[in-house]
C-alpha positions in Angstrom: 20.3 -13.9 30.8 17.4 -16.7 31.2 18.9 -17.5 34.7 18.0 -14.3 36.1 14.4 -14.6 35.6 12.1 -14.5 38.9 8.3 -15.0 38.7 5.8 -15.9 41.0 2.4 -18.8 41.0 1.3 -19.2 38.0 -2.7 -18.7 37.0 -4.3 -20.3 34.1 -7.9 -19.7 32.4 -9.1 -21.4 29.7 -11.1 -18.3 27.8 -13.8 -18.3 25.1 -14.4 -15.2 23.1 -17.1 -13.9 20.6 -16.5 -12.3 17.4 -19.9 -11.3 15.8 -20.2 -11.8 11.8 -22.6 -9.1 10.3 -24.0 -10.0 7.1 -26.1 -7.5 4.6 -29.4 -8.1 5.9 -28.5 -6.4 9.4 -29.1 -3.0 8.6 -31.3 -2.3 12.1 -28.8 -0.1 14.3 -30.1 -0.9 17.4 -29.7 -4.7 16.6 -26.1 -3.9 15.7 -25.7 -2.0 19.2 -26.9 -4.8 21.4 -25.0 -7.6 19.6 -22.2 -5.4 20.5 -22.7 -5.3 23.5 -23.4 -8.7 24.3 -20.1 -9.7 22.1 -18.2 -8.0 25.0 -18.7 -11.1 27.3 -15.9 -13.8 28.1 -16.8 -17.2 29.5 -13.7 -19.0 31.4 -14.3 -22.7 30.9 -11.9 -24.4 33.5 -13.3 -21.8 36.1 -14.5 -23.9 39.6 -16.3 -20.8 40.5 -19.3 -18.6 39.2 -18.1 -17.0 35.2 -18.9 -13.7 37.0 -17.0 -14.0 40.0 -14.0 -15.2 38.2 -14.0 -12.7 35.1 -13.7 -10.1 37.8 -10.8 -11.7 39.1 -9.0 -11.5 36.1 -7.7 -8.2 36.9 -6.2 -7.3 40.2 -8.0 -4.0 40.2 -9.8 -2.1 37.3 -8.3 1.1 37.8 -5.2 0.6 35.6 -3.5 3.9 34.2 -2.3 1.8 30.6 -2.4 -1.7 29.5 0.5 -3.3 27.1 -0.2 -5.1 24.5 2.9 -7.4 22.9 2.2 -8.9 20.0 4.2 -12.3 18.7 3.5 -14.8 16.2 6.4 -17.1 16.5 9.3 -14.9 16.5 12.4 -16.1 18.2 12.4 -16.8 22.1 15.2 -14.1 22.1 13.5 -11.0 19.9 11.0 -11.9 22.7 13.4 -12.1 25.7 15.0 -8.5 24.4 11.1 -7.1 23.9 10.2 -8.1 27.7 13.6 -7.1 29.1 13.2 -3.8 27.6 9.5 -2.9 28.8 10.7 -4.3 32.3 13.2 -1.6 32.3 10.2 0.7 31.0 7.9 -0.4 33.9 10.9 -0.4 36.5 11.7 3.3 36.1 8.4 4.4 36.8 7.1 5.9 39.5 6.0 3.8 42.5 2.4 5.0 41.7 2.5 4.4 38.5 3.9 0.9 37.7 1.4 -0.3 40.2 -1.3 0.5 37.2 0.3 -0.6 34.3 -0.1 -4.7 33.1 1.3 -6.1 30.1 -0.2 -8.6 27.7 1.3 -10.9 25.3 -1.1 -12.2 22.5 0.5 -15.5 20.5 -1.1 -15.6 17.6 -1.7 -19.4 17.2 -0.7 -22.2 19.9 0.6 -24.1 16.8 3.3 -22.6 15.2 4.3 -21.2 18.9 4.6 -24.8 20.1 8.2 -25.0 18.4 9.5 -22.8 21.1 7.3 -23.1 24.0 9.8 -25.2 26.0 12.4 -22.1 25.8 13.3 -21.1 29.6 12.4 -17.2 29.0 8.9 -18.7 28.9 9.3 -20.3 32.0 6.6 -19.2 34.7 4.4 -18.0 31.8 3.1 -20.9 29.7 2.9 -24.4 30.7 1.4 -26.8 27.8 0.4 -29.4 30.0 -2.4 -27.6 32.5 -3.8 -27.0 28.7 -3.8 -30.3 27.7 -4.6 -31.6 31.5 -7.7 -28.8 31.0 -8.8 -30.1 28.0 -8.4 -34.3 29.1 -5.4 -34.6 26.9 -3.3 -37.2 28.4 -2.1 -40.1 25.7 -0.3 -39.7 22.7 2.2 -38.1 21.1 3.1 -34.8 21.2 2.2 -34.7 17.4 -1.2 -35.9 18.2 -1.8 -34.3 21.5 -1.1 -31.5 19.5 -3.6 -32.0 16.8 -6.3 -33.0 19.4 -6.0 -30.1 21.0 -6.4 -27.9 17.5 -9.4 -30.0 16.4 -12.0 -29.1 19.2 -14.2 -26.4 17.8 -15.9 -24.2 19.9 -19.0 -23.6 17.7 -20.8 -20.5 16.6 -24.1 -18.9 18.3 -27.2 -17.1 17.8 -26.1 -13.8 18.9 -29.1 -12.1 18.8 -32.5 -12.4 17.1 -34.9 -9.7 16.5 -38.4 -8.8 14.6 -38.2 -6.3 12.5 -40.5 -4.2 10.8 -39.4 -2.8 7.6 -40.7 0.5 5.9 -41.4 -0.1 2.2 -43.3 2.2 0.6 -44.6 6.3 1.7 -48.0 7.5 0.8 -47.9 11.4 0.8 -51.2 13.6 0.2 -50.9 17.0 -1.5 -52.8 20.2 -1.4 -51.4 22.7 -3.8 -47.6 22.9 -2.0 -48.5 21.8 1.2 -48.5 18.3 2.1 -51.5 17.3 4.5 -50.5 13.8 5.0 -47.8 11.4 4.7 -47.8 8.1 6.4 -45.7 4.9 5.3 -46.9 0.8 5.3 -44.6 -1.4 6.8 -44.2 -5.1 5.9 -45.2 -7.7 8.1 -41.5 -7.9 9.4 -38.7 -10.1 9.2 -36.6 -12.2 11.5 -32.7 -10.8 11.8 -30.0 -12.5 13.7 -26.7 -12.2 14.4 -24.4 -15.4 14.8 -21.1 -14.9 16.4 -18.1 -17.2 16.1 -16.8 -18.9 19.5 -12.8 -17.8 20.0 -10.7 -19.9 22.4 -7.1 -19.2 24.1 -5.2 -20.5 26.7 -4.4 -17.6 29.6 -1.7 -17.5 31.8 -1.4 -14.8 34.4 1.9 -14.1 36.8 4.0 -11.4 37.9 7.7 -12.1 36.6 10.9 -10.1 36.3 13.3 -10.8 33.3 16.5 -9.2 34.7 18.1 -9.0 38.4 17.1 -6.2 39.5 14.5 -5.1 38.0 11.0 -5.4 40.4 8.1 -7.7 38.8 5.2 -6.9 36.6 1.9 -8.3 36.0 2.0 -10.1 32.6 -0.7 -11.9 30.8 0.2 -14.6 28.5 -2.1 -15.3 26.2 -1.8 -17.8 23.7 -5.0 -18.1 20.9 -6.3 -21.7 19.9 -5.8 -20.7 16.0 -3.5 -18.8 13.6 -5.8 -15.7 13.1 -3.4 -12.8 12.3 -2.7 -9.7 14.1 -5.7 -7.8 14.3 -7.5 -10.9 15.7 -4.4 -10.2 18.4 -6.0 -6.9 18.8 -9.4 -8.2 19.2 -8.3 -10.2 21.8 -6.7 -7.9 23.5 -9.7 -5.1 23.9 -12.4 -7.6 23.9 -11.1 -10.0 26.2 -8.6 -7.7 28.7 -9.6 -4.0 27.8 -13.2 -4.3 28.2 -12.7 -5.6 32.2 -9.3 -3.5 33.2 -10.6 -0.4 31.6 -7.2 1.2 31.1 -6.9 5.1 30.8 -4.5 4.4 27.4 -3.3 1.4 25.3 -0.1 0.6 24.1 0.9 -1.5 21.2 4.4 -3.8 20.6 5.6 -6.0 18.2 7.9 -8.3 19.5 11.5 -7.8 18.4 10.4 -4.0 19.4 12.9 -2.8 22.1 11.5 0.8 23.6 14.0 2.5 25.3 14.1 3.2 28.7 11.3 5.8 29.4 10.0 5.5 26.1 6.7 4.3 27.1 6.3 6.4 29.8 7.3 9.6 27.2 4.6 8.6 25.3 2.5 8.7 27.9 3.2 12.0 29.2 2.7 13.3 26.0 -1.2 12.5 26.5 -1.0 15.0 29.1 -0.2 17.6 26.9 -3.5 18.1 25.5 -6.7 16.7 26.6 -7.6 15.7 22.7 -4.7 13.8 22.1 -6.0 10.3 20.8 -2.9 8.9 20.2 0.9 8.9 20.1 3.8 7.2 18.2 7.9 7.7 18.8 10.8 6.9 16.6 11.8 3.5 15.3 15.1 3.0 14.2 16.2 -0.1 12.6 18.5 -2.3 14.1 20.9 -5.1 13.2 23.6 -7.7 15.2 26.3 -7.7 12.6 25.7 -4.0 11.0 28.1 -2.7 8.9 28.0 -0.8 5.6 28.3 -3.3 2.9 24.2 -4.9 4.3 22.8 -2.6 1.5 19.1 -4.1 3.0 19.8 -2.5 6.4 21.4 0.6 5.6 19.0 1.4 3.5 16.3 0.6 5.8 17.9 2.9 8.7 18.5 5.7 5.9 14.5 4.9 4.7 13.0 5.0 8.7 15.2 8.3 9.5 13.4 10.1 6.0 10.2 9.2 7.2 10.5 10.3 10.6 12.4 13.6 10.3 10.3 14.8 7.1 6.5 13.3 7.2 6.3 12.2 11.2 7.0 16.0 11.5 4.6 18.0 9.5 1.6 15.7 10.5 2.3 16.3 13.6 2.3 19.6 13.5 -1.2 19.6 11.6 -2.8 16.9 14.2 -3.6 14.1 11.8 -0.6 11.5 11.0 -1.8 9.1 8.1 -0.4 6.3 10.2 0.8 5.1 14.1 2.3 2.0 13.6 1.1 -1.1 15.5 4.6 -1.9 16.6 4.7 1.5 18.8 1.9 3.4 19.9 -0.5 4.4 22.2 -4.1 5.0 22.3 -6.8 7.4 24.7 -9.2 4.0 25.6 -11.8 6.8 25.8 -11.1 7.9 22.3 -11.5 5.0 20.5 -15.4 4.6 22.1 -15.5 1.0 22.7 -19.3 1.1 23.4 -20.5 2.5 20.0 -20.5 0.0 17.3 -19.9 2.7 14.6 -17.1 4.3 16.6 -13.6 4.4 15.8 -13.1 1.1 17.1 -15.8 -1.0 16.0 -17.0 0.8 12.9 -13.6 0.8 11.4 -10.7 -0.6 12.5 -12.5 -4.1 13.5 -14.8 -3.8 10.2 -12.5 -6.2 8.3 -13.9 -9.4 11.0 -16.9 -7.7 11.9 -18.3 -6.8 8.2 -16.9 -9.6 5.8 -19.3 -9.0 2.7 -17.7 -5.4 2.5 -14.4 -7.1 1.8 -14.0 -6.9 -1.9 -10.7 -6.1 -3.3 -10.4 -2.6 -2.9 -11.4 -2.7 0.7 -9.3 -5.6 1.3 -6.3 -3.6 0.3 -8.0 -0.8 2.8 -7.3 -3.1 5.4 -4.0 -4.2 4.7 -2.7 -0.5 6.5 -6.0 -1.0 9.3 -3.8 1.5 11.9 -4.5 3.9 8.9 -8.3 3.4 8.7 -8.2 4.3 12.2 -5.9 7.0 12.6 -8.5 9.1 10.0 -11.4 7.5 12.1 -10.3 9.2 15.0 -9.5 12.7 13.7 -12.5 13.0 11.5 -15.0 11.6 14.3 -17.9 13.8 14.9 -18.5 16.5 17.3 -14.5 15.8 18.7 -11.0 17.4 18.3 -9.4 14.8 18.2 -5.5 15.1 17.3 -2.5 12.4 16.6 0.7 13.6 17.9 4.5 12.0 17.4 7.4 12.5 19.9 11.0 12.0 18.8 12.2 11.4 21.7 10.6 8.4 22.5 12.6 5.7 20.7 12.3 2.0 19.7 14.6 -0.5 18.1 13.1 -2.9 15.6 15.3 -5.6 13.5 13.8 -5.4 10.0 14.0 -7.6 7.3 17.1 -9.3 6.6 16.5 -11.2 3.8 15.1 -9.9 0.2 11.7 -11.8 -0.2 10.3 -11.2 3.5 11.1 -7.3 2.6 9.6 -7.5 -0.6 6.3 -9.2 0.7 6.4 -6.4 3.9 6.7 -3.3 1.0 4.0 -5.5 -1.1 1.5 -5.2 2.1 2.8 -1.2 2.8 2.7 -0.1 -0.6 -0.8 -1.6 -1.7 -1.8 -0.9 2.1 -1.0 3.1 2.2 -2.2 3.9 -1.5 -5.7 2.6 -1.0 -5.6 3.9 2.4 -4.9 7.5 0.9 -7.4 6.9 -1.4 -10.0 6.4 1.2 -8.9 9.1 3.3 -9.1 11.5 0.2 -12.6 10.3 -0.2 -13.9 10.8 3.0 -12.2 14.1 4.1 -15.3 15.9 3.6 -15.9 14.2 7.3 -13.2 16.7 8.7 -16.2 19.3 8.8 -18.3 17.4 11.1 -15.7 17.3 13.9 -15.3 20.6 16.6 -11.7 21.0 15.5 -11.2 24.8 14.6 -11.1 26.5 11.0 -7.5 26.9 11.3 -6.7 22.8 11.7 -9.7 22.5 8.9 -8.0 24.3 6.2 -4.3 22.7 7.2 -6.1 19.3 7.0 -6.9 20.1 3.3 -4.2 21.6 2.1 -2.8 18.0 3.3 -5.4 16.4 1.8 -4.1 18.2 -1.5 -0.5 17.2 -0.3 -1.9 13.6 -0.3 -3.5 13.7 -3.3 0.1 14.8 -5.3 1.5 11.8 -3.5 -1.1 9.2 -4.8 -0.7 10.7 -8.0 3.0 10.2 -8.3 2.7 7.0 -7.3 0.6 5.7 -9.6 2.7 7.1 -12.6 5.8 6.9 -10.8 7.2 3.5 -13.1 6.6 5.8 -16.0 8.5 9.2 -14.7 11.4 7.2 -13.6 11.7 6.2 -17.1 10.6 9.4 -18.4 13.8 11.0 -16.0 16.4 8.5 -17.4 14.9 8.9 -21.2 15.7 12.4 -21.1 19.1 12.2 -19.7 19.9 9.6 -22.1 18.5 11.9 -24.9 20.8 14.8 -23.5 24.1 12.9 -23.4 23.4 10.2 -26.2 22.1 12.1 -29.4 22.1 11.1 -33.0 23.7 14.4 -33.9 24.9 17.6 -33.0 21.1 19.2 -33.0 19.4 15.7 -33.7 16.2 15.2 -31.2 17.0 10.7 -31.5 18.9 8.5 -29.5 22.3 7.1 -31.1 22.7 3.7 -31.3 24.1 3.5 -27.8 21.4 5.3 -25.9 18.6 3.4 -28.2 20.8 0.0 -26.5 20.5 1.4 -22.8 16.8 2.7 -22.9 15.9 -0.9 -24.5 17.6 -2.8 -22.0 15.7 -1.0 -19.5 12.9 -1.4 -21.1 13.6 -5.4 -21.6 14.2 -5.4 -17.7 10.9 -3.4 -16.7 9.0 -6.4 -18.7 11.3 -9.5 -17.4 9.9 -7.2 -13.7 6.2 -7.7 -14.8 6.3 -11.2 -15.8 8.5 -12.5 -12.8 5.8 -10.4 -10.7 2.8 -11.8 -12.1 3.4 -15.2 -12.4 6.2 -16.3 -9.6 6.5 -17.4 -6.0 9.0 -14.8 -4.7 10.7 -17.4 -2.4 11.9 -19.2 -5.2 12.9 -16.8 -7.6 14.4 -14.4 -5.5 17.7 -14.5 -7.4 16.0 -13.4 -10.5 14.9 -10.3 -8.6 18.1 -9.9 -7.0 19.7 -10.0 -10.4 17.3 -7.1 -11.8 17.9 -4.9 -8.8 21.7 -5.0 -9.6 21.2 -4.2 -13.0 18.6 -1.1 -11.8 21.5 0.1 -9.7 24.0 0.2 -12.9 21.2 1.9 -14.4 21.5 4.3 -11.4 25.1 5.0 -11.3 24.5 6.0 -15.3 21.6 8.5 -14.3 23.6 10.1 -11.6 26.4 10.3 -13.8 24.3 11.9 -16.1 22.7 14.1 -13.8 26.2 14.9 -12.0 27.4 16.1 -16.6 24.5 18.0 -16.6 24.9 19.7 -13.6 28.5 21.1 -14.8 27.1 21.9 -18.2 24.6 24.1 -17.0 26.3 25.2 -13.8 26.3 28.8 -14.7 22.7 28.6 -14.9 20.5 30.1 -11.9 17.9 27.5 -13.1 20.7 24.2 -12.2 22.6 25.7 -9.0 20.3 27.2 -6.8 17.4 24.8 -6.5 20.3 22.1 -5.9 22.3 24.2 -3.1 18.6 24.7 -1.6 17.8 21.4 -1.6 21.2 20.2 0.2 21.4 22.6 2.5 17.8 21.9 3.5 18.7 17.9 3.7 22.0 18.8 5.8 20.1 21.5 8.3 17.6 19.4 9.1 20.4 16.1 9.2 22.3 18.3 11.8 19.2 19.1 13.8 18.2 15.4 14.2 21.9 14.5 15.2 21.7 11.8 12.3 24.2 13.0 9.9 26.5 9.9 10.8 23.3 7.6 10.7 22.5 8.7 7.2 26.3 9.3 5.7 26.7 5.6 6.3 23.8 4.7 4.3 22.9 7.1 1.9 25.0 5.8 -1.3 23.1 1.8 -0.7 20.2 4.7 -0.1 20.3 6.5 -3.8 21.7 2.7 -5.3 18.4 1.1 -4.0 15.6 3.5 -5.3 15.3 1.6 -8.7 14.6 -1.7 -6.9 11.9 1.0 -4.6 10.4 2.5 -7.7 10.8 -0.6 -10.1 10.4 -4.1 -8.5 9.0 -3.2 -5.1 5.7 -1.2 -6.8 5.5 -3.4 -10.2 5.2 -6.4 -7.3 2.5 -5.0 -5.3 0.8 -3.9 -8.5 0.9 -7.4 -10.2 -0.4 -8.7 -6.6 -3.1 -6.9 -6.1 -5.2 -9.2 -5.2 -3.6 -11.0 -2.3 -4.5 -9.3 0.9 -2.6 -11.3 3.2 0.3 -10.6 5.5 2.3 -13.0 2.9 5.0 -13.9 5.6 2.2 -14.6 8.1 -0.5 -17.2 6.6 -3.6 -17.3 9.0 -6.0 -19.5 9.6 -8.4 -16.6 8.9 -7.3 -15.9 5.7 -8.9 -19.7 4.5 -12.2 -18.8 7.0 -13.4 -15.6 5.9 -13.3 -17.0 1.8 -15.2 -19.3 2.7 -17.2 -16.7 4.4 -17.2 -14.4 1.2 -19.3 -14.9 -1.6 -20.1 -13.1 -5.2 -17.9 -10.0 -5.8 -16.0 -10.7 -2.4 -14.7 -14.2 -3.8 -11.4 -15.4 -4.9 -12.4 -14.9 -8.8 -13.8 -11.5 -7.7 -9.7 -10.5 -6.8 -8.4 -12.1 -9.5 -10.7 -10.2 -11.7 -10.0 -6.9 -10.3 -6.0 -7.3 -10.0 -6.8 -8.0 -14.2 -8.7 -4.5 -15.2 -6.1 -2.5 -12.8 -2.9 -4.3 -13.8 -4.1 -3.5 -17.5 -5.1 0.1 -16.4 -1.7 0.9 -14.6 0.2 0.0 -17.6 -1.9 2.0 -20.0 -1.4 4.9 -17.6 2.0 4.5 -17.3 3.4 3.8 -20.7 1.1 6.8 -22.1 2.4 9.3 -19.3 6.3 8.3 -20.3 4.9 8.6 -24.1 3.0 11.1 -24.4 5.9 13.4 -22.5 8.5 11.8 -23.5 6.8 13.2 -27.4 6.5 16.4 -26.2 10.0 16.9 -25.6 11.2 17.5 -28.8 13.5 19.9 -28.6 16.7 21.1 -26.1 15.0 24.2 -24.9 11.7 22.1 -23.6 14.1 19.5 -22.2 15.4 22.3 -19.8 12.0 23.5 -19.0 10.2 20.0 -18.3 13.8 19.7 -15.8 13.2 23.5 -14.1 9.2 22.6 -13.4 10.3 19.2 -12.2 13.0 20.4 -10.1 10.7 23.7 -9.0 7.6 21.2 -8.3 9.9 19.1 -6.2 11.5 22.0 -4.2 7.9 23.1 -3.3 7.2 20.1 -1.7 11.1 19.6 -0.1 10.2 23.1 1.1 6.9 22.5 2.6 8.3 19.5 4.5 11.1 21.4 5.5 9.4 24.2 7.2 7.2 21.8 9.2 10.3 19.6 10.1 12.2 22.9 11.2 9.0 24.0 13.1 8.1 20.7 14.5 11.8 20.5 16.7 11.3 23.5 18.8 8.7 22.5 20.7 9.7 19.4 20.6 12.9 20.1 22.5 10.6 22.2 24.9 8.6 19.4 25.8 11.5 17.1 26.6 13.4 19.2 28.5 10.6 20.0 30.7 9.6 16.0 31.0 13.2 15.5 31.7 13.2 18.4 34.2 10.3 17.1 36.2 9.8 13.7 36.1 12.9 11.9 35.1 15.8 13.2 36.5 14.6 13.2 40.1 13.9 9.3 40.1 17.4 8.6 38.2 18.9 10.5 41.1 17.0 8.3 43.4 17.7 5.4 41.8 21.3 5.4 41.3 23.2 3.4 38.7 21.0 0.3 38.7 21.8 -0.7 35.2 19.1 0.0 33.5 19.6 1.7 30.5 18.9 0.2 27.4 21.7 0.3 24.7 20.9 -0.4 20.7 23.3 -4.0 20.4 25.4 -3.4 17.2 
């Protein structure tokens, strides 16, 4: 497959970057605004010419329709290979106008860790180590220690900007009766402010390249960053140092190990076109694997996990305009939306305020910014005086291989679970902002009732350790009593509920207090005894559900509920996809509910990728003082560890007492069950409502754009097919 790669000359800049640092004392605006603006400049230090002349030439033209943005950290040469290939294909079957706009940019995050794999042929025509090192008068030594001379030039901080400013600190107001005559304020004699800015450095390469036969050539950028700095840095990167000079009509995001379809990206794009105030777009990822079969319980229920989340909450948001989240490893952006020259907008004020902001980082924030695509999807539906709306097509697809192994999954769900519920939480906070925006009264009121919706969610999430327990305490009561009428457990139920309750404490401990890499078999040992535990409680539920089958109360709300799963399974043409997966699915939601969410809990405070250690995690301690620091964290995972387990254990407690009899066991069951149909109904009707004009849209893309170029092109090959 390497063979068949074709580039062209290959270009190389050695780029600098700057990434301002606010502190507290810059609280003048217009100071703020103009270190913005002069943070947007890029100096090329190997450049011959004038820095103007040859930052203009970094583009071939600065009228591109979208730019690509590929993300990769050191992921293996072939997740990267497969990524390329497929947005090739993307690029290839576009039209002739078209693909003559569109540029794609790889950010390596960290010239270190991807120096294992550099030599790799798919890299060929894109990187070549030694103009860096011949650029930077590298040329004895090993590769060790060229290596480690390279890393250890710093490129320095600077002054930003520096400015007087006159501060008003005290108001003098004169009175006559109710009417003030005079007011007038004394200002202090001033003060100095300045802005540093930290230098960035990365090594640019610039070619056009194919990675299949067949397939014509596309410009690429291959940049590679001096340090280890994470992903959003990547992102930085990207609109600070390519962005702000192309000036693209949209931006796309991809991880690699991503693999759009063909004409996924340009779906996504012609879903832009739809509506003038669309600010950004996501499709479908479905989980992929080499060897899948059904006995990878990780996968299966991964691809059973991804298909939920698509068909039931992708849908309803939507239909209402604002989806909580567009995941960075597909999605598009409206450049124009994101106002990249306001240094409160979308872009600056909020989804960059983790680098730009540090001493706002304290732990709750921190946690914010764990889910930043979040921060900015409400950024851009609640900005002022706009419209703006997030939309999702299904029939854009991607492929993504997810985690194989059980501690990289449980340090991803420790960064999405502690990511989304402090999201929500700040979303809930600030949805008063909804009514300073130009969206109608109609989109208003829907945005609250989700904000409501929302709300339920972050409830049950915080007590959800203590209802699952609650659920299986009940059940146990029911089918285990002391006595014919007794309200106790018999011994044997008394045995099960404190074995459970034994492994729910073995969960905190191992949580709190272990390095997941090496004790992974201990959690892999609790989530097969929560899956016995499972098999019981769906026994249990399956007993009831005969005993009381004459009931109206037991039978209808559970032939509702399947036959709303199975419509909607049968609409999405994913009843196969989900029958192969749903009994690892329903086996697996005591390792969701128990360890996955006691983990996150216990590690509150660590607000780092987990799999990804960056050099910027180390910097911006140092960076963060008082209640920002490590001690600071540690402190607040303490007082919210202690209050989580108060909450939990005296919701499961205090209801668990109140069901004292057989008659309120029913009824806490029917106003479960009737509270959970509401919502199951709810997400229904926008799933059912959300496919019709769905299927519109993509029969009339189909209709006018695609087919006519397929018949064109002919059978070139070009399709690409999810490997198995």
């Amino acid at each position: 497959m390497t063979s068949s790669i074709s580039f062209g000359e290959l270009k190389y800049r050695h780029i600098v970057m700057y990434k301002e640092i606010l502190d507290e004392s810059n609280i003048n605006q217009e100071l703020i605004q103009e270190c913005l603006i002069k943070a947007q400049k890029i100096e090329i230090l190997n450049s011959k010419n004038s820095d103007h002349n040859e930052i203009n030439n970094l583009f071939q033209h600065s009228n591109y329709e979208f730019l690509i943005a590929v993300t990769m950290y050191e992921e293996e040469p072939e997740l990267f290979l497969k990524t390329m290939i497929a947005i090739n294909k993307n690029i290839h079957s576009m039209d002739k106008d078209l693909k003559k706009k569109v540029a794609v940019v790889v950010i390596v995050d960290g010239i270190k860790p991807f120096q294992k794999s550099y030599n790799n042929s798919c890299y060929k025509g894109l990187f070549d180590l030694n103009e860096i090192y011949k650029d930077n008068n590298i040329y004895e030594g090993s590769d060790k220690a060229k290596l480690e001379k390279l890393l250890s030039f710093d490129y320095g901080m600077e002054i930003l900007e520096e400015k007087r400013v006159d501060l008003e600190y005290s108001l003098q107001t004169q009175r006559r009766g109710d009417s003030i005559i005079h007011e007038s304020c004394q200002l202090s004699e001033g003060i100095i402010m300045r802005v540093k800015a930290e230098r960035l450095g990365a090594y640019c390469f610039e070619n056009e390249i194919s990675f299949k036969d067949g397939l014509s050539k596309m410009q690429v950028y291959f940049c590679v960053k001096q340090k280890n700095q994470r992903k959003l840095n990547s992102h930085l990167w990207f609109f600070r140092a390519f962005c702000n000079k192309a000036k693209p009509n949209f931006v796309f995001f991809i991880d690699v190990g991503t693999e759009p379809e063909e004409d996924a990206l340009e779906k996504l794009y012609h879903t832009f076109k739809e509506d003038d105030n669309i600010a950004g777009v996501c499709g479908e990822i479905i989980p992929r694997s080499k060897d899948e079969h059904c006995t990878d319980i990780l996968f299966q229920t991964q691809a059973v996990e991804y298909k939920f989340a698509h068909i039931f909450d992708k849908s309803l948001e939507s239909l209402i305009g604002y989806i909580t989240v567009l995941p960075g490893a597909f999605s598009g952006y409206k450049y124009s939306a994101l106002h990249t020259n306001e240094h409160d907008g979308p872009l600056w004020g909020y989804y960059f305020q983790d680098f730009r902001k540090p001493y706002m980082m304290n732990c709750y924030m921190s946690n914010i910014y764990l889910a930043e695509d979040r921060v900015l999807c409400m950024a851009l539906f609640t900005k002022a005086k706009q419209r703006y709306i997030l939309r999702y097509n299904r029939y854009a697809r991607a492929y993504t291989d997810p985690p194989n192994d059980y501690d990289t999954l449980l340090l991803q769900r420790r960064r999405w679970i502690n990511g989304s519920w402090f999201a929500l939480i700040d979303a809930i906070r600030n949805c008063e902002k909804i009514f300073a925006t130009n969206h109608n009264y109609c989109r208003k009121i829907f945005f609250i009732i989700e904000i409501f919706y929302y709300f339920g969610n972050v409830f049950y999430s915080f007590f959800i350790i203590g209802g699952f327990y609650l659920t299986l305490s009940i059940c146990l009561r029911k089918q285990f009593p002391s006595g014919p009428n007794a309200k106790e457990l018999n011994s044997v139920g008394l045995a099960m509920l404190g074995i459970y309750l034994l492994m729910l404490l073995c969960n905190i401990i191992l949580s709190l207090g272990s390095d997941i890499r090496k004790s992974k078999k201990a959690f892999w040992a609790l989530s097969l005894f929560y899956s016995i535990y499972m098999i019981l409680l769906l026994v249990l539920l399956l007993f009831f559900f005969i005993k009381y089958l004459d009931s109206e109360y037991v039978w209808i709300p559970t032939v509702v509920i399947f036959g709303f799963y199975i419509i909607l399974l049968y609409m999405n043409s994913c009843i196969t996809t989900i029958s192969k997966g749903i009994i690892q699915y329903l086996l697996t939601i005591p390792t969701y509910i128990n360890i996955f969410t006691i983990y996150a809990v216990c590690n509150i405070h660590d607000c780092s990728w987990g799999n990804r250690p960056g050099a910027s995690e180390s910097d911006s301690e140092k960076k963060r003082e008082g209640k920002t620091s490590k001690n600071a964290h540690e402190l607040f995972r303490a007082y919210y560890v202690i209050f989580w387990l108060i909450g939990n254990s005296a919701f499961a407690y205090i209801l668990d007492a109140l069901n004292v009899s057989g008659k309120s066991y029913s009824n806490y069951i029917f106003y479960v069950s009737m509270g959970g149909l509401a919502i199951l109904v709810i997400r229904f009707i926008g799933a059912f409502i959300f496919l019709f004009p769905a299927k519109y849209r993509i029969c009339k893309f189909n209709n006018k754009s695609l087919q006519d170029r397929r018949n064109l092109q002919g059978n070139n090959g070009n399709i690409v097919v999810p490997q198995k």
